[in-house]
Structure formats: C-alpha cells, structure tokens
MARBA-3410 file (N, C-alpha, C, O; in Angstrom, 1 decimal):
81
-32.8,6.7,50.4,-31.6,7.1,51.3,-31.0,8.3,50.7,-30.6,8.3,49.5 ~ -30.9,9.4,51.5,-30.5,10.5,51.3,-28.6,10.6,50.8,-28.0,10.3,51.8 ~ -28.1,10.9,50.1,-26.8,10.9,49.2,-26.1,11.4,50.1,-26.6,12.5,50.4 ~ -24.8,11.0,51.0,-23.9,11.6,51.5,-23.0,12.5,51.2,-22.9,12.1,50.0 ~ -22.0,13.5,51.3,-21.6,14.3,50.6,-20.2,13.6,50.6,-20.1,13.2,51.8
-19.1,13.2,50.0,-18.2,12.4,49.7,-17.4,12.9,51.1,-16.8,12.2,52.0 ~ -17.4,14.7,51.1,-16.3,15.0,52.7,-16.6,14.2,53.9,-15.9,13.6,54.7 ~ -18.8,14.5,53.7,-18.9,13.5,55.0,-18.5,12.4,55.3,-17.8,12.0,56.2 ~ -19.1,11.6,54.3,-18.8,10.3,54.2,-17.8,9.6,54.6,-17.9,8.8,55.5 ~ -16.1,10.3,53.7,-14.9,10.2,54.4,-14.8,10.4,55.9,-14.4,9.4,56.4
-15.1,11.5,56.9,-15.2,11.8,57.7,-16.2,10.9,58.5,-16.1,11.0,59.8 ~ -17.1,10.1,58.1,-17.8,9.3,59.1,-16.7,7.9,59.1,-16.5,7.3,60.1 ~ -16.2,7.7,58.1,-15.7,6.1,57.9,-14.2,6.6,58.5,-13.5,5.7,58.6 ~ -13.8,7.6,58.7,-12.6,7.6,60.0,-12.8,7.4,61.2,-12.1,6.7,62.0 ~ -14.1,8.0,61.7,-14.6,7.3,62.8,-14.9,6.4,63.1,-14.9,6.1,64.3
-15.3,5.5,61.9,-15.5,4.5,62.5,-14.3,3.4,62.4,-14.6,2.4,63.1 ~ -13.1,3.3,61.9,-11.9,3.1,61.5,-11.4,3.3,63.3,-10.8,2.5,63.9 ~ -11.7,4.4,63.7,-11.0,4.8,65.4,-11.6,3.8,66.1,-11.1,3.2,67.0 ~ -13.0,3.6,65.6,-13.9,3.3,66.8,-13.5,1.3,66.9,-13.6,0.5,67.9 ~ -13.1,1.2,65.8,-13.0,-0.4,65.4,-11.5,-0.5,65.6,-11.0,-1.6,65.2
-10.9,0.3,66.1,-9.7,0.2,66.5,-9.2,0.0,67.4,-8.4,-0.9,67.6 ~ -9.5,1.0,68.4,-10.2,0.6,70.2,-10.5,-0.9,70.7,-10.4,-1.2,71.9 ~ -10.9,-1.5,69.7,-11.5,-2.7,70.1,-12.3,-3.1,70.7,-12.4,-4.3,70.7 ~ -13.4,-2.1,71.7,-14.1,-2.3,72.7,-15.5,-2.3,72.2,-16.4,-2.2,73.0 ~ -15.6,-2.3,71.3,-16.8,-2.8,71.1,-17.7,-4.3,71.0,-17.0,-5.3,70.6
-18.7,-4.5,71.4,-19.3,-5.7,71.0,-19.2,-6.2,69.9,-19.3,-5.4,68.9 ~ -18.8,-7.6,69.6,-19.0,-8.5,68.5,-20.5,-7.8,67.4,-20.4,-7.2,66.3 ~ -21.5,-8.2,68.1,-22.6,-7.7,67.1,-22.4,-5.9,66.3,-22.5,-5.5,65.1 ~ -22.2,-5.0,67.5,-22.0,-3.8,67.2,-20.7,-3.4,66.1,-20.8,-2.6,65.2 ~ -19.3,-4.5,66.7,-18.5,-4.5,65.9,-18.6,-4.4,64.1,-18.0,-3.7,63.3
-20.1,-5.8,63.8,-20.2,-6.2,62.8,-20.8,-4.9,62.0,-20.4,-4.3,61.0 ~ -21.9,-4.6,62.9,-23.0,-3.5,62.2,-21.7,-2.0,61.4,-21.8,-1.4,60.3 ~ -21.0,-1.8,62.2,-20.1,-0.4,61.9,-19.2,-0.7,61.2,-18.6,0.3,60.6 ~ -18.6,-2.2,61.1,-17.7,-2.8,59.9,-18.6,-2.4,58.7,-18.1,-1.7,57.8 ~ -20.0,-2.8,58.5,-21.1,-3.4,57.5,-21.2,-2.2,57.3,-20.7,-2.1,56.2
-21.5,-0.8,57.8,-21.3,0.9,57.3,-20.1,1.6,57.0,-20.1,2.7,56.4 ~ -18.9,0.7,57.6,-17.7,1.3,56.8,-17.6,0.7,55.5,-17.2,1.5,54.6 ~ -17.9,-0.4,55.3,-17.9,-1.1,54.1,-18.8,-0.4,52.9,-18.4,-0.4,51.8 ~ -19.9,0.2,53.4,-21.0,1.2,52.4,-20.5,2.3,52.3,-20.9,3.1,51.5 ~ -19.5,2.6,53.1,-19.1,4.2,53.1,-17.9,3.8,52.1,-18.0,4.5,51.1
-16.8,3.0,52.1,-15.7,2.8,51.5,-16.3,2.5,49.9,-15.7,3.0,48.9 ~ -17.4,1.7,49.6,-17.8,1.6,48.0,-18.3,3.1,47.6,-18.0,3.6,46.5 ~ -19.0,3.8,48.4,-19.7,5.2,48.2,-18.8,6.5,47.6,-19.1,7.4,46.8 ~ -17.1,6.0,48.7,-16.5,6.7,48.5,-15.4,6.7,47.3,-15.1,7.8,46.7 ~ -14.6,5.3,46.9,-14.3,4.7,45.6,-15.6,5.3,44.7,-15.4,6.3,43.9
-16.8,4.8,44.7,-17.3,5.3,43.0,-17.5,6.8,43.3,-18.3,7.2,42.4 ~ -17.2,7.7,44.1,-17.2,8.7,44.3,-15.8,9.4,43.0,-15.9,10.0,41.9 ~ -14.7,8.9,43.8,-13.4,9.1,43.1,-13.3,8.9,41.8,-12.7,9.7,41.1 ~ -14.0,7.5,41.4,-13.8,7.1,40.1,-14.8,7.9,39.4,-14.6,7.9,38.2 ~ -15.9,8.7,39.8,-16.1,9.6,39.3,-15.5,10.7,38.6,-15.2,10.9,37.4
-15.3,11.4,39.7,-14.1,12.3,39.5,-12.6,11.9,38.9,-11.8,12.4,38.1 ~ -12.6,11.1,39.4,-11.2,10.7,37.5,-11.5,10.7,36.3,-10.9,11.1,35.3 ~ -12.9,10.0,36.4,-13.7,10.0,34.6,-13.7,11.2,34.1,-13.2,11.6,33.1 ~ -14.4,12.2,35.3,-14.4,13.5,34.7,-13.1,14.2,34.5,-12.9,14.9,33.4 ~ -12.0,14.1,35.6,-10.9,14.7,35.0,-10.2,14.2,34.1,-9.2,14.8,33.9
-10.5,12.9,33.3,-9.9,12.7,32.0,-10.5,13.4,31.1,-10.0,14.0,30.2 ~ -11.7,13.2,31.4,-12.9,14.1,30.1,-12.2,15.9,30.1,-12.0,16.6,29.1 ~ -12.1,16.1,31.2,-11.6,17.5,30.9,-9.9,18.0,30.6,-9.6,19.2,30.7 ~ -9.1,17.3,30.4,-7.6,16.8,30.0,-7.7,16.6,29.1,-6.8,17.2,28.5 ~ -8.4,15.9,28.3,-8.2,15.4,26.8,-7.6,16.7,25.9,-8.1,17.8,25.6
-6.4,16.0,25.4,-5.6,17.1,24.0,-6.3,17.3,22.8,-6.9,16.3,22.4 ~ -6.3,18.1,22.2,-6.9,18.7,21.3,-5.9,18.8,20.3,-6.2,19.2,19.2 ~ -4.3,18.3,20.6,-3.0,18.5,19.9,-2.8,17.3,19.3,-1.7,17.2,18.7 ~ -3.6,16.2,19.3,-3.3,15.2,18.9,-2.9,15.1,17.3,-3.7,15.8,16.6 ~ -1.9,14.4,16.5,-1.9,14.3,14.9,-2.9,14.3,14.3,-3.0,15.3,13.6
-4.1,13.2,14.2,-5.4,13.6,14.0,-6.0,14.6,13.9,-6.2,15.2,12.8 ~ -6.4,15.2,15.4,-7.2,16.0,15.4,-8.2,16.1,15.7,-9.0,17.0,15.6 ~ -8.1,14.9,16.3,-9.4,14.1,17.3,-8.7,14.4,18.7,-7.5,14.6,19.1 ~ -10.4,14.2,19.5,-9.7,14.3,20.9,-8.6,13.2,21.8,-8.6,12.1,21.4 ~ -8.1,13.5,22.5,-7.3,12.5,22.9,-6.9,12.3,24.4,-6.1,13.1,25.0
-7.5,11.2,25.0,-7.8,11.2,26.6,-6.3,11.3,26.8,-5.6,11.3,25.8 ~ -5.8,11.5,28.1,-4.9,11.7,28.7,-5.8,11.5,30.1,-6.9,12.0,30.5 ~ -4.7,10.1,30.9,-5.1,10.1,32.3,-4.6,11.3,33.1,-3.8,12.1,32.7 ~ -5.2,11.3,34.3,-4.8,12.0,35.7,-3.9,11.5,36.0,-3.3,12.3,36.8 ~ -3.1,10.4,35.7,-1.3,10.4,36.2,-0.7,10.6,35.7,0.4,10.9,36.0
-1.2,10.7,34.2,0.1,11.5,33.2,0.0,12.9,33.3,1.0,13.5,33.0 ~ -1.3,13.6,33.7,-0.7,14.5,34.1,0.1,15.0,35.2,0.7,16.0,34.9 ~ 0.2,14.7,36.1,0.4,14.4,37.5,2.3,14.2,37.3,3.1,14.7,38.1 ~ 2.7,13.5,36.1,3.9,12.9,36.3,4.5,13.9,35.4,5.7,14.1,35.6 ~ 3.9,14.7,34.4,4.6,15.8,33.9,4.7,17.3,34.7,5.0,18.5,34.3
4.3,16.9,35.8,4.4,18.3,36.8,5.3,18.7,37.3,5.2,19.8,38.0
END
C-alpha cells in the first residue's frame, strides 16, 4: 500500500468526517468509511508523533550544566514564546 502524504491524508479524513455527518449513508457503507477514517486518524497521529520526536531531537540544549545534550519538549518551547 502506497504511503499517503500526511496533507492528503488529513484532507481525505475531513471528508469523510462531512460525509458521516450528513448521515445519509447506508449502515454497511457508513461502517466501511468509519473503518478508513479510523486508518487515516492512526496514520495521521503516528505521523505527528513523528514529527514531535524529531522536533525534540532538534531543540535539545547544548547549555545544559553538564554539558550533555538536553531534550527540551515542543511545549516548552511553545510556552516560552
């Protein structure tokens, strides 16, 4: 299965979020596009949590007492802004 790109991804599982909202769909059909929002919403979480891993890897202080590296989350930076 070919890797979705995390924009599309997001962008299909809004549609389908509209479409399941409407309500007019069939029970069976309902299930099938619930069952691909559900692959798009894990796809798109370990997407993110990607990208947080890396933006702690690239934040890490170098100012630490030590002198070792030192993670720093993405909300702490976020909250010193």
């Amino acid at each position: 299965m070919e890797e979705v790109p995390f924009e599309e991804a997001l962008k299909q599982l809004e549609a389908i979020v509209s479409r399941l909202e409407r309500g007019d769909l069939p029970l069976e059909e309902a299930l099938s596009v619930f069952e691909e929002g559900v692959r798009l919403t894990k796809l798109c979480s370990a997407r993110l949590s990607e990208a947080e891993r890396r933006v702690n890897i690239l934040t890490r202080s170098v100012e630490s007492v030590s002198g070792e590296l030192e993670e720093r989350s993405f909300e702490a930076e976020e909250e010193e802004l």
